[in-house]
BASEVO-452488 format. One record per residue (C-alpha): y, x negated, z negated; residue in one letter. Coordinates in steps of 0.25 Angstrom, whole numbers, plus 5000, padded with zeros to 4 digits. Example, Ala and Ser with C-alpha at 12.3 -4.5 7.8 and 13.67 -1.06 7.14 Angstrom:
! residues 2
498249514969a/499649454971s/
//
This chain:
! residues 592
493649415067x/492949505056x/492549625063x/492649715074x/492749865076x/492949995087x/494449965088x/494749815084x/494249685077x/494549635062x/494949505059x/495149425046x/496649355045x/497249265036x/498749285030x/499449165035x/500249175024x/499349235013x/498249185017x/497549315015x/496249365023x/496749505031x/495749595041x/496449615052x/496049745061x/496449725075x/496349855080x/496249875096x/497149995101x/496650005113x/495350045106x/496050155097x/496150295102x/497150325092x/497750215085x/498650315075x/497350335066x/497150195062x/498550175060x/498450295052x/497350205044x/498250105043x/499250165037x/498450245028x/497950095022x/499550045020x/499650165013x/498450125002x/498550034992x/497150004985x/496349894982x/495049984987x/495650015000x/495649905011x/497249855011x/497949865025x/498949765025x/499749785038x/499649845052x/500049765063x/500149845076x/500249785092x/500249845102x/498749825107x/498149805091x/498549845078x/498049755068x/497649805052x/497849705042x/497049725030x/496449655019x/495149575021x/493849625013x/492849525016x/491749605010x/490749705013x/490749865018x/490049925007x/489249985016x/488549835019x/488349835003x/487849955004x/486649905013x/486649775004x/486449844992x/484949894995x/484950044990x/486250044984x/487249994974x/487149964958x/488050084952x/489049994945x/489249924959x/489450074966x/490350104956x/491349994959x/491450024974x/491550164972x/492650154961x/493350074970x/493050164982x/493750284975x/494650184969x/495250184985x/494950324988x/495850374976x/497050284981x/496750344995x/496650494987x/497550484978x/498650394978x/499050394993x/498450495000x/497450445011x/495750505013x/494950405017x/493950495024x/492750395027x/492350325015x/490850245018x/490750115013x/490850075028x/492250085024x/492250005010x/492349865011x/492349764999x/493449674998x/492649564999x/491049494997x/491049464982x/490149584975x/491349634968x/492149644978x/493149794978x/492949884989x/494149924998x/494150055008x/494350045021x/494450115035x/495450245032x/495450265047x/494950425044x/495750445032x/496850555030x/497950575021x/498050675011x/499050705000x/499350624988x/499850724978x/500650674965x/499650724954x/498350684955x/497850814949x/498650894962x/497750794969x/496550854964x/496750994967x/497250964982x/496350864988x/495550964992x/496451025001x/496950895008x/496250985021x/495750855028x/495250905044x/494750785051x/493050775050x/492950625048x/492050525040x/490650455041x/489550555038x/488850495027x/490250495020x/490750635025x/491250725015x/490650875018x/491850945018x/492450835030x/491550935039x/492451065036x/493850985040x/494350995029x/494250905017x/495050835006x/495050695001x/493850724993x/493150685007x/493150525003x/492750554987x/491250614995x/491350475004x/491350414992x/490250474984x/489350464997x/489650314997x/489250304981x/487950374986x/487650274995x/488150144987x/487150204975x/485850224983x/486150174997x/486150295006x/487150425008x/486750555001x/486950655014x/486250575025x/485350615038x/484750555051x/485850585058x/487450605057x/487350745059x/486250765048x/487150675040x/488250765041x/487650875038x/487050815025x/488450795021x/489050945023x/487850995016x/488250895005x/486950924996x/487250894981x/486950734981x/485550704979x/485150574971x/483550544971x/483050464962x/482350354969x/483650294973x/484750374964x/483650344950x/484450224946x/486050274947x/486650354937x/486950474934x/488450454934x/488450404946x/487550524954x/488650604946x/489650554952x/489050554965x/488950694964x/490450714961x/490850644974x/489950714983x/490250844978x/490350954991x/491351004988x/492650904988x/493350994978x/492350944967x/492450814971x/493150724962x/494450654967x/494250494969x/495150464957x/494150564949x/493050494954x/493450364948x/493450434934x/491850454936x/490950434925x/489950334933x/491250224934x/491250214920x/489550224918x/489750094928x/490950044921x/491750034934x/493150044932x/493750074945x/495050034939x/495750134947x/496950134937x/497350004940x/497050024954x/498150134954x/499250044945x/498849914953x/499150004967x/500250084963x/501149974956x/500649864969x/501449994977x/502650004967x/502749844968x/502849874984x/503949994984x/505449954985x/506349974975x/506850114979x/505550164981x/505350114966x/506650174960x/506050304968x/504650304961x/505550284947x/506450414952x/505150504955x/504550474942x/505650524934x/506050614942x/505050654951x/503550724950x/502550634946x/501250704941x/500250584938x/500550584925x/499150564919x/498950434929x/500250384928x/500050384913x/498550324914x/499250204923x/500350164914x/499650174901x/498550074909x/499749984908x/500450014898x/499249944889x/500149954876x/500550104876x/501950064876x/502550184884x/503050054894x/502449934901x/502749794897x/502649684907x/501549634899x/500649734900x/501049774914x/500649604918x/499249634909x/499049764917x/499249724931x/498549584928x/497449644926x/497249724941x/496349664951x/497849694958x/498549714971x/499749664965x/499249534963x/500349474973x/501349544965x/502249474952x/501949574941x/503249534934x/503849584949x/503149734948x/503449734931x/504949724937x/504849824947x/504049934941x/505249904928x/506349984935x/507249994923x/507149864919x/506649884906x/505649774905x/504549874904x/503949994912x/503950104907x/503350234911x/504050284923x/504250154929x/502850144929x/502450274936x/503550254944x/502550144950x/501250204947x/501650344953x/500650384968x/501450334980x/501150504982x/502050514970x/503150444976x/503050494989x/503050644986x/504050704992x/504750784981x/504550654971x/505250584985x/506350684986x/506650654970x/506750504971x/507650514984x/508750624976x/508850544964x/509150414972x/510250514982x/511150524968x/512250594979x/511150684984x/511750674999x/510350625003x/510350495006x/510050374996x/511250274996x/511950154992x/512750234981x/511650334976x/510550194973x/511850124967x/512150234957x/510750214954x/510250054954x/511850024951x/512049944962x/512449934976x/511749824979x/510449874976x/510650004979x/510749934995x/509549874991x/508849994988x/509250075001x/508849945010x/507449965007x/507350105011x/508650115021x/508050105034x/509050185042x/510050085037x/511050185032x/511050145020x/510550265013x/509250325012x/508850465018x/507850565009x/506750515022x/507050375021x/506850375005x/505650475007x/504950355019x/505250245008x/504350334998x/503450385008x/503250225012x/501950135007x/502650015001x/501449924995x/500849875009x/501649745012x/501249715027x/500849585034x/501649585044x/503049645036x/503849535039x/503649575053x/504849675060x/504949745070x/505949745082x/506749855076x/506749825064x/507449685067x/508449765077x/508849835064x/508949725056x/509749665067x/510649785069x/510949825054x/511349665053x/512449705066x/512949825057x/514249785048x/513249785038x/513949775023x/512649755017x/512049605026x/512349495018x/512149345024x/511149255017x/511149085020x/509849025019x/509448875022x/508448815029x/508148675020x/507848535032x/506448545035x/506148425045x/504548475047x/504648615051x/504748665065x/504548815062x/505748895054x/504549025052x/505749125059x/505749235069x/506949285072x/507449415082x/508549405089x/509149555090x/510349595099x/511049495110x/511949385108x/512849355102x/512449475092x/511149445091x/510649465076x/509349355072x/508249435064x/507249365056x/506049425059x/505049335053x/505049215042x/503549135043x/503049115028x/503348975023x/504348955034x/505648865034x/506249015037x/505549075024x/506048945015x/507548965019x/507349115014x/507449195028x/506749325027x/506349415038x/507549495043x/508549415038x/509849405049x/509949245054x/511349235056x/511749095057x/511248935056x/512048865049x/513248935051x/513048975067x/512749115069x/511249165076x/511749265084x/512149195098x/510749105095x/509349105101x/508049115092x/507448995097x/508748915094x/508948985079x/507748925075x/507948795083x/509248775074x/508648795061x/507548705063x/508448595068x/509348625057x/508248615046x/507748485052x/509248425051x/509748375038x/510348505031x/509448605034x/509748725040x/510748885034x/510349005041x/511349115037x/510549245038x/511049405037x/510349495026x/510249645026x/509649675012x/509949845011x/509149855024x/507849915024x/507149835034x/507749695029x/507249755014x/505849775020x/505849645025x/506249535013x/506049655003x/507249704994x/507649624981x/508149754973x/507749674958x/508849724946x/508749864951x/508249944940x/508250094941x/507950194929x/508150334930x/508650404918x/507550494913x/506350414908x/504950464904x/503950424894x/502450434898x/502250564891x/503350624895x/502850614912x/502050754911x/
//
């Protein structure tokens, strides 16, 4: 146990698998007058995908607890270095934290959508205790959404009218303009320049003996004062930009990615390296999206609106090191090497392959785009409605078989390609299935997603029933193994004899069930020839272990449904030789 708090207790937990240190919120429900708001929280933190922003990894829901699963930051509150600090941060030290601070907020801002709304270093952690340590944001339990438009510039121009309503904050760090009930996201660029104040001279600019005279400070909003006594020894760059961020009005604000561009970072030679923050995140998302989903981003970048064209020009040329007009693998290795990265657990030579969509042996300029694009670029819904029409080639609005086929050139695939969306099990997709697979966050890969629930095994088990053209059946073998008395299998029985269908619902990690090749979902249909359908549980896993300890080990006959959507989710998709290029191509230049 690590701490303890209003509604629950945090606990540290090891992986068993991994062996990776988690924080694990067990929150009391009883406690929670209205448990939608945090798991509103939550699911604005699986949405995120920043390494400045604390990383949720799963959500496990009982029904007295729900427990939050998120990486483990072993450091400070910035708050507690604060007091350490004695009168206030070195500049260049500031600098890092709040690079990094903005870093987050422009993420949050600008890429999917999400105002933090409370921003104190109460609510900034470091990652861990080493004095270099990043900082990551935490507690979005008073945020809102906003939205993400697909020009930065249109950005610009409307964040002032996002019309937030709700008064809420801490009152050192309130924005002014939260008062009048209605504000924009410009609210957490104020938080922020009220927590640069503080980090630079140790106490808040607009402060009082009391909360109420606090508040009043902060709607008055005075020009910023800096006296000499404590401010003599900062620069001027850095009381400059002070003085951008806690402009009254919001309008005059700059934006958190304008922020970054401040003179100060450069005078204290701080790099926020926010251009390999947004290729690191963007291609770890790419990586995580299935194939359709992929073929989809290529279809709205040649067809669609994409307007980021100065950024997406900045990102690949940052790659493209040798001005080629395309990116070999060689510089995309030397590149992507070089990221203090989130993609560390994935094989570079995998991701070179998949961003490759022709299968040129290079990328070139839309196929990069196609994975750098905002997920708000893919998710608008006219971009949406463009990628759906091209892949509906009869236009009769549905997504089939046929119309993929005519597209990947073959059948096979194009099965593939609707199981990992088809979750009607029609085998077509609908405009609102496509536009949820769009609409869906891919990058988060949960704990617990090896874990299904009751009715998603009942419809395994019933599309196995139907006269399914599609199943296929699979022998595997279970090698002798005189030592082991644990096969690592749960299996559900669904339906009553003698149509009962056997359902794999789990496989332990480095179990005898893993080494034979079982996989979650698979269909156990027979051992060694005699069918599982008149068979207990108990006695399934009694004959494989007495076969395996015999002298020929043991061959379990299982059934496979690779075009439906669940079993895809499940054991993922192999879609490898599909290779999609639509007609029209563009150069760099030519993307106005």
């Amino acid at each position: 146990k690590i701490g303890a708090g209003q509604f629950g207790e945090v606990f540290e937990g090891i992986h068993k698998e991994t062996g990776v240190a988690y924080a694990i919120k067990r929150i009391n429900k009883k406690r929670v007058k209205n448990m939608e708001n945090i798991k509103k929280e939550m699911e604005f933190l699986l949405r995120v995908n920043h390494p400045n922003i604390v990383n949720v990894v799963d959500l496990i829901e009982e029904p007295s607890a729900l427990y939050i699963v998120q990486e483990y930051c072993s450091g400070q509150e910035l708050f507690d270095r604060i007091i350490a600090s004695d009168g206030g941060f070195q500049e260049k030290d500031a600098a890092k934290v709040i690079g990094q601070l903005l870093s987050g907020i422009a993420h949050c801002h600008h890429e999917v959508g999400i105002v933090h709304r409370d921003l104190k270093p109460e609510n900034i952690l470091y990652k861990t205790k080493d004095p270099d340590s990043e900082i990551v944001i935490i507690d979005f339990g008073l945020s809102a959404t906003v939205s993400t438009h697909m020009s930065h510039s249109v950005e610009l121009r409307d964040a002032q009218h996002d019309h937030l309503k709700h008064r809420v904050g801490t009152p050192y760090y309130i924005a002014p303009e939260v008062f009048s009930l209605d504000y924009s996201r410009s609210c957490d660029i104020w938080s922020v320049g009220i927590i640069l104040y503080i980090l630079l001279c140790g106490y808040p600019p607009y402060n009082g003996r009391n909360e109420e005279h606090i508040m009043a400070s902060v709607k008055r909003a005075n020009p910023v004062e800096f006296p000499d006594e404590e401010w003599g020894r900062i620069s001027d760059f850095a009381k400059r930009f002070i003085t951008r961020l806690l402009q009254k009005d919001p309008s005059k604000r700059p934006t958190a990615l304008e922020a970054l561009e401040d003179p100060w970072f450069q005078y204290e030679h701080v790099d926020s390296h926010e251009i390999e923050k947004q290729i690191d995140s963007r291609l770890h998302i790419f990586h995580s999206m299935n194939k359709l989903k992929k073929m989809a981003a290529m279809v709205i970048v040649e067809e669609g609106t994409v307007m980021e064209v100065e950024e997406l020009k900045r990102l690949f040329k940052k790659v493209d090191v040798h001005n080629s007009g395309f990116i070999t693998r060689e510089e995309f290795r030397e590149v992507l090497s070089s990221l203090e990265s989130k993609n560390d657990d994935i094989d570079l030579e995998i991701l070179f392959h998949e961003l490759d969509q022709d299968g040129g042996d290079t990328i070139d300029y839309d196929e990069f785009i196609a994975a750098a694009i905002r997920p708000a670029v893919r998710q608008n819904k006219q971009n949406v409605d463009v990628a759906f029409d091209y892949f509906d080639t009869d236009k009769d609005g549905y997504i089939s078989v046929e119309d993929l086929e005519s597209i990947v050139g073959s059948v096979s695939q194009a099965r593939l390609l609707i199981g990992e969306v088809d979750f009607d099990h029609d085998q077509r997709i609908g405009r609102s299935e496509f536009a949820a697979m769009m609409l869906r966050p891919d990058h988060k890969t949960l704990l617990s997603h090896k874990y299904f629930s009751d009715d998603k095994i009942e419809l395994i088990a019933t599309e196995w029933r139907k006269d399914n053209k599609d199943s296929m059946e699979q022998d595997l073998h279970f090698n002798q193994n005189t030592e082991s008395e644990e096969l690592g299998l749960r299996i559900d029985a669904v339906f009553e004899k003698p149509n009962q269908v056997m359902v794999i619902h789990h496989i332990d990690h480095n179990s005898l069930a893993e080494e034979a090749g079982l996989k979650p979902l698979h269909i156990l249909l027979k051992i060694d020839g005699v069918l599982t359908n008149t068979m207990d549980r108990k006695d399934i896993g009694n004959t494989i272990l007495e076969a395996i300890q015999g002298e020929s080990g043991c061959t379990v006959t299982v059934g496979v449904l690779p075009s439906n959507a669940i079993f895809q989710q499940a054991i993922g998709s192999d879609v490898d030789g599909i290779h999609f290029a639509p007609d029209h191509r563009k150069s760099i230049d030519d993307m106005q």
